[in-house]
N, C-alpha and C positions, 0 to 999 in steps of 0.2 A: 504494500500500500504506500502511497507517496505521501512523505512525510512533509509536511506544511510549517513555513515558517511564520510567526504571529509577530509581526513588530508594532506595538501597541504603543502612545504615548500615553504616560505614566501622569497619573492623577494625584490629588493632593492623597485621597483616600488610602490611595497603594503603597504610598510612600515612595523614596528615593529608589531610585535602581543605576547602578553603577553605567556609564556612559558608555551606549553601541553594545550591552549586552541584551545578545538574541539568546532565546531557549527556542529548540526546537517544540511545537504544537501540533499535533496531528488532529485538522479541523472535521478530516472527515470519519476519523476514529469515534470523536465525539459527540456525533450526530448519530453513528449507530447506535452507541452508547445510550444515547439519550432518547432515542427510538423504542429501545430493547426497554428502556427504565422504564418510559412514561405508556409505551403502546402495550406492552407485556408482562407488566409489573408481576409477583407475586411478593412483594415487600408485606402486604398487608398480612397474608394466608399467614406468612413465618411468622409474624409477629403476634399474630392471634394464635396461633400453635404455643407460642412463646408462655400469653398474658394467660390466654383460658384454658387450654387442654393440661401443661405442666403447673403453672399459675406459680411460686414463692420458689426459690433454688438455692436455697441453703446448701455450701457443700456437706458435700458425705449424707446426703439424703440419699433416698429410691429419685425423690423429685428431679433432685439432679442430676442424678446418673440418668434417666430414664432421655430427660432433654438433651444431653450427650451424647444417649445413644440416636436420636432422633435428627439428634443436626448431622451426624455423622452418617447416617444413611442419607439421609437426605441429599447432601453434598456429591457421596457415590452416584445418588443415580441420576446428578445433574452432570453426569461425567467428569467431577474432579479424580485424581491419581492422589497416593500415597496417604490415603485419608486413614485414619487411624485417630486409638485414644491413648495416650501416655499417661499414665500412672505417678502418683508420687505421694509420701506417707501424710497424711493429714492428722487424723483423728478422730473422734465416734464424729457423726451424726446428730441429729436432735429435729424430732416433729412434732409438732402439737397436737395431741388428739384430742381432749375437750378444754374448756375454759367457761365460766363463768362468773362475773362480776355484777352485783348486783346489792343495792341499798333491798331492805325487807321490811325495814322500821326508822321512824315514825311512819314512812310510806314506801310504799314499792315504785321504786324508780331504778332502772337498768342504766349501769354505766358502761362509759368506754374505755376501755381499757385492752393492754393485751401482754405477754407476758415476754420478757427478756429471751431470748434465744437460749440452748442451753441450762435453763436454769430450773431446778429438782420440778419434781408433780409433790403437791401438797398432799397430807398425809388424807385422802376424801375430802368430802365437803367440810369447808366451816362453816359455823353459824356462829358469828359473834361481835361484839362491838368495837372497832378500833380505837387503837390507843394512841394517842396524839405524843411524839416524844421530840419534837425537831426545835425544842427552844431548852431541851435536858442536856447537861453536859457527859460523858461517859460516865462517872462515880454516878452520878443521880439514875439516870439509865440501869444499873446496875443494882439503885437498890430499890428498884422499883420492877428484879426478874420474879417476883412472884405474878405481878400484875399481866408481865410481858409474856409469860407462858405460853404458849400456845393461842398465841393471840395476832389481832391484823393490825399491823402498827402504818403510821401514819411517821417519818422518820424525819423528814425536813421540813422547813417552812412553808408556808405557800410561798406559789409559782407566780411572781408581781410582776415579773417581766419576760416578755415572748420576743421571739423571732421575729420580726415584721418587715424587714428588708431583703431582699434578695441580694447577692454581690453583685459590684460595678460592669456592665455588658462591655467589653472591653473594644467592641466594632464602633462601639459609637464613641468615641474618643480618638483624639488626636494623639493627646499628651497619654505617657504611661500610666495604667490603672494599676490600684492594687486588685490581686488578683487570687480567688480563694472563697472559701465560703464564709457565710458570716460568722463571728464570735459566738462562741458557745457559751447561752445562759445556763447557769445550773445554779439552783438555791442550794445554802448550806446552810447549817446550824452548829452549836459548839463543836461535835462531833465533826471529823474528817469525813472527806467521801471515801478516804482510803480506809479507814478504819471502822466505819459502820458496819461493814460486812460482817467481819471478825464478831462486833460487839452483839451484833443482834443475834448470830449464832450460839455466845457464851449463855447470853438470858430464855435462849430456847424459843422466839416468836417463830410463828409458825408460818407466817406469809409478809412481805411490806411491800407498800403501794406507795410509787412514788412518781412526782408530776413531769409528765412533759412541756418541754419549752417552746412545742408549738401554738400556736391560736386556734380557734373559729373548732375543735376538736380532734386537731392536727396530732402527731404523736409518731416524735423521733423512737423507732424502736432498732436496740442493736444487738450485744449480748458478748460473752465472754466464752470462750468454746474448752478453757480452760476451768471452768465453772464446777465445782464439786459436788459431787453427788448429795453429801449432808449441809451443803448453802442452807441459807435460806432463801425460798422460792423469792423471786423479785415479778412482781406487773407494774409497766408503765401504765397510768392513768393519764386520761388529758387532764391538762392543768387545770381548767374550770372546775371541770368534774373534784378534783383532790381538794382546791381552794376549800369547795365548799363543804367536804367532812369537814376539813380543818376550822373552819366557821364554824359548822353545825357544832361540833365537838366542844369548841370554847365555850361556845352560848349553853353548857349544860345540858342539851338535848340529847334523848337517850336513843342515841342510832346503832343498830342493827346491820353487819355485811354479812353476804352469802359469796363464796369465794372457792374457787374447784378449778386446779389447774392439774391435767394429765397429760404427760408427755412419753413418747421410746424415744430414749437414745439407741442409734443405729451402732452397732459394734461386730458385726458381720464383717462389713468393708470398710475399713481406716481410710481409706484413699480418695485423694483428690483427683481429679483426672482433665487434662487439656482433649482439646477436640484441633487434630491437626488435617490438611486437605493443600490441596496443590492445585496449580496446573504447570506444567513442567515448560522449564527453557527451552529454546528452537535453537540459540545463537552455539555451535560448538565453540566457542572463545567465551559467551559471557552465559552459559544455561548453569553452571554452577555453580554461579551468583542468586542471591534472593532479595528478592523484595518481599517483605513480611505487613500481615495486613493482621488487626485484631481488636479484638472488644473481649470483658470477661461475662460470661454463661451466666457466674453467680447472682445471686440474689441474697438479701435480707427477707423476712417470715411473715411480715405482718400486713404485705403487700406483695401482687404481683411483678414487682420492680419493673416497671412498664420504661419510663427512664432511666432507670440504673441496675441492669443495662439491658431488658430486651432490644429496646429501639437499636444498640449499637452492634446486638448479635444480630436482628433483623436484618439488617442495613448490611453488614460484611458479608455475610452470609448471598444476599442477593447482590451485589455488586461482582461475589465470584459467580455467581451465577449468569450476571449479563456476559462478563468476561466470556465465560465458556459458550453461553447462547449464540453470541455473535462472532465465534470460532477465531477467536486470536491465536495468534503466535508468539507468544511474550518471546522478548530475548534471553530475559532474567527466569529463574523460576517466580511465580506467585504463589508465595505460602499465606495461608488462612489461620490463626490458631485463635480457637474460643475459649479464655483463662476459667479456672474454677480457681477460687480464694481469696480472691481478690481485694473482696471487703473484709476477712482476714490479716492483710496486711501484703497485698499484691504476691500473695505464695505460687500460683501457678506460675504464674510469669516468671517470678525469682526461680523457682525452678528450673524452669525450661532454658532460661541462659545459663547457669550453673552445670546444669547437664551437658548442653552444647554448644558454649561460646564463651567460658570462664574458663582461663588458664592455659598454659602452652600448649596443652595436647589438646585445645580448640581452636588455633590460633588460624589455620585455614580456615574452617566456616567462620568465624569471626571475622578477617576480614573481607570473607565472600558474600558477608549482609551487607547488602547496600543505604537499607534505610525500614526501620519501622514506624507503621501509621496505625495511632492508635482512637478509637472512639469512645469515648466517654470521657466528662461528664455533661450532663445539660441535657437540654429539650429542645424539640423543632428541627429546623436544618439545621444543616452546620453552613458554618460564615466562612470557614479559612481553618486554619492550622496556628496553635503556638510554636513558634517556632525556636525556642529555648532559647536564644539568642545568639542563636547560627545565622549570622550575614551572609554567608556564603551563600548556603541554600534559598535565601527569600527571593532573589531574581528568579530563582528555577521555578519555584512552588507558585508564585505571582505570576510566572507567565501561562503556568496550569488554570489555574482561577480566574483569571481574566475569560476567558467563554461559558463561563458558568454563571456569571452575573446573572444572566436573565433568570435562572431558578433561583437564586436570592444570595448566593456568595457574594461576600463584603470584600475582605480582606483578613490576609493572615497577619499574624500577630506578633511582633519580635520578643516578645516574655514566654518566659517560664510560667507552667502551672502545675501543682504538686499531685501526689497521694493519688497516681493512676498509673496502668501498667508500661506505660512509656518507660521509665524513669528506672525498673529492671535493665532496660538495654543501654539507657546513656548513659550507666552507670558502668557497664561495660564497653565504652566507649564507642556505641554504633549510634549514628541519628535517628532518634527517635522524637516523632510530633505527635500531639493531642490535637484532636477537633474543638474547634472553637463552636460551641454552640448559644442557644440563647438561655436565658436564666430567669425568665419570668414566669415567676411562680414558681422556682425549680429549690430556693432554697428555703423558701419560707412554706414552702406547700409539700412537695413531694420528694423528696431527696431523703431516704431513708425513714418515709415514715408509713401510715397504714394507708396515705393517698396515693401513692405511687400507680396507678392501673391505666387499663385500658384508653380510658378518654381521653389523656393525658397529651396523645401525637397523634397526630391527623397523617392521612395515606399522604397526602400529599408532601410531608414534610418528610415524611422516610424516602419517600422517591427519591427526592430530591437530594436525600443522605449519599443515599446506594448511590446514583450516579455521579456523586462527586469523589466518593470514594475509588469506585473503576477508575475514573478518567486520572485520579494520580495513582494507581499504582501500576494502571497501565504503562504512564508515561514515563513513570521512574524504571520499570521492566526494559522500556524501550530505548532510553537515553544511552549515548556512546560510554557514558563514566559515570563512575557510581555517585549519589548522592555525597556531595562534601562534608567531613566527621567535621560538628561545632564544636566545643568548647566543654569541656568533659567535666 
């Protein structure tokens, strides 16, 4: 196919581009691309497979193995090559099988609530009245464990202040933003957050319900996978909802919780597992080179994690799919890998370069990776790439982006953004970019909490994903010289 040169004059928007440099643009690659995305789409189907059929992917579940194995057939029979699942040790599992939270007295009113990931099944139901401790120092806690027995404690203050800001959209700025989620509120009382745990355990309570820092009945839910079996069970409550025992409770009124959390932990399969898929290089000089493309599987419990991350397995997922539909020839290999761990502390990822790109005896494939591109975090399209502060690469990446404008790419980004699986690789010195996406309503609403679902991305904004993703790893496959290493 005849490769097309794009010389565009550079807008205030794109920023600066070093003088007379061309990247090569392949216009008519991108018009397939964009055929295959928009006339052919199946972005939606995976994503719906993703939200409703599998629904929360906690690793080391059935849930997430199952979506695993699901993407990983799927992929075969879209004709990718060397599709497979890599393995690596995690630790048990954990799924919720019932819950209930409920006020019984002075009236019957059902709360919301939902229980920390990991964290014990209460001994059957309780019935009993919580105990307010979030203004008692540890000694006072302590001589108040007859009370706290087997009781629903009530542990910190109310929750006065919520989330309400999303972080700065970083396309619509000129000057640098900071860049990250917003501060984390969390009320405290004498007690530590580090040391509550311990203290509730020595007095014997038998459950504690503590507020989340979302609004309107939002509710960041996360959990500790290191969590011990004799804890004490932990439920996040919406804030509202806790304020108000904690009121009730002050005012003397004699309130009544019904409280029932049953959980397995899964301890069959320890294992975390990547979902790897290809389409192989043509070029004999550069086919044992790779361009890496990926978003992680995983999920949080308390939600379908519709943004974080089906939309970013949706979207790679069909982007290797346009690739193959519309029968390319990469130069490069295109490798796919779907992370499990992620929200762990990017484990799959850390893995997977440890395995094969840490250390002398990976020192070929490491530098046979050209550049990884990664999706996630955020909502909607994606605008551009962070581009970690590799000058090098934003002439290339910018002349990619530029024919994608009319689906709504902005521009990429010269900062750094943390805490996603990029950050595995350019830690072993290979370029690695995040999607820049939009944030409205993403940190205040649904980013790790029980909103995260379906409604959340519209078909049209995952199309729009998929084909921006093809159109750069395509062209990264197709380029004479590998993406330029930034700044390690």
């Amino acid at each position: 196919m005849k490769r097309l040169v794009v010389c565009f004059a550079v807008s205030a928007l794109l920023g600066p581009i070093e003088a007379g440099a061309q990247e090569p643009v392949d216009l008519q690659a991108i018009e397939r691309i964009k055929a295959e995305g928009l006339e052919r789409s199946q972005v939606l189907d995976i994503f719906g497979a993703l939200t409703d059929v599998f629904g929360p992917r906690l690793t080391a579940t059935p849930a997430y193995k199952a979506a695993a194995n699901w993407a990983a057939k799927s992929l075969e029979a879209w004709g990718m090559e060397n599709v497979h699942l890599e393995s690596w040790e995690f630790g048990r599992g954990w799924t919720l099988d019932h819950f209930t939270l409920e006020m019984v007295e002075p009236r019957y009113f059902p709360m919301i609530g939902y229980p920390e990931a990991w964290t014990p099944p209460t001994r059957g139901e309780i019935v009993t009245a919580p105990v307010f401790i979030g203004d008692k120092t540890a000694d006072e806690i302590r001589a108040m464990a007859s009370e706290l027995r087997g009781a629903v404690v009530l542990p910190v203050p109310t929750q006065d202040a919520f989330i309400t800001e999303d972080r700065q959209q970083p396309t619509e700025f000129e000057e640098r933003v900071r860049i990250g989620a917003p501060r984390t509120i969390r009320t405290a009382g004498p007690v530590g957050r580090r040391d509550l745990p311990a203290l509730l355990q020595e007095v014997g309570a038998a459950v504690q319900l503590r507020p989340s820092q979302g609004a309107h009945g939002t509710m960041f839910v996360l959990g500790r996978r290191q969590t011990t079996d004799d804890a004490v069970p932990t439920v996040v409550v919406a804030g509202e909802h806790y304020n108000m025992l904690v009121r009730m409770v002050r005012r003397g009124i004699d309130v009544k919780l019904r409280v029932n959390v049953q959980a397995t932990y899964h301890e069959d399969d320890t294992n975390g597992y990547n979902v790897i898929a290809e389409i192989p290089g043509t070029d004999p000089d550069l086919r044992d080179e790779v361009v890496m493309l990926g978003a992680h599987l995983d999920s949080w419990h308390s939600a379908p994690g519709a943004t974080d991350n089906a939309d970013g397995v949706a979207t790679t997922m069909e982007a290797m799919r346009i690739l193959q539909a519309i029968n390319v020839a990469p130069r490069r290999t295109i490798r796919l890998a779907l992370w499990g761990g992620e929200e762990q502390g990017l484990l799959g990822s850390r893995e997977y370069v440890q395995r094969h790109l840490a250390g002398d005896e990976n020192r070929t494939q490491r530098d046979n990776l050209s550049v990884y591109f990664n999706h996630d975090p955020g909502t909607g399209p994606i605008y551009g790439f962070y581009l970690e502060e590799n000058s090098a690469a934003k002439p290339i990446l910018d002349a990619w982006l530029e024919p994608l404008r009319d689906l709504g790419a902005r521009r990429n980004v010269i900062d750094k953004i943390g805490s996603t699986d990029h950050l595995s690789f350019i830690r072993a010195g290979i370029p690695g970019f995040n999607t820049v996406q939009d944030y409205t309503d993403y940190d205040v609403r649904t980013h790790h909490t029980n909103m995260d679902t379906f409604e959340r991305l519209s078909e049209a904004d995952l199309m729009e994903s998929a084909i921006l993703l093809a159109t750069f790893v395509y062209h990264a496959a197709m380029r004479d010289e590998k993406i330029p290493r930034g700044p390690r």
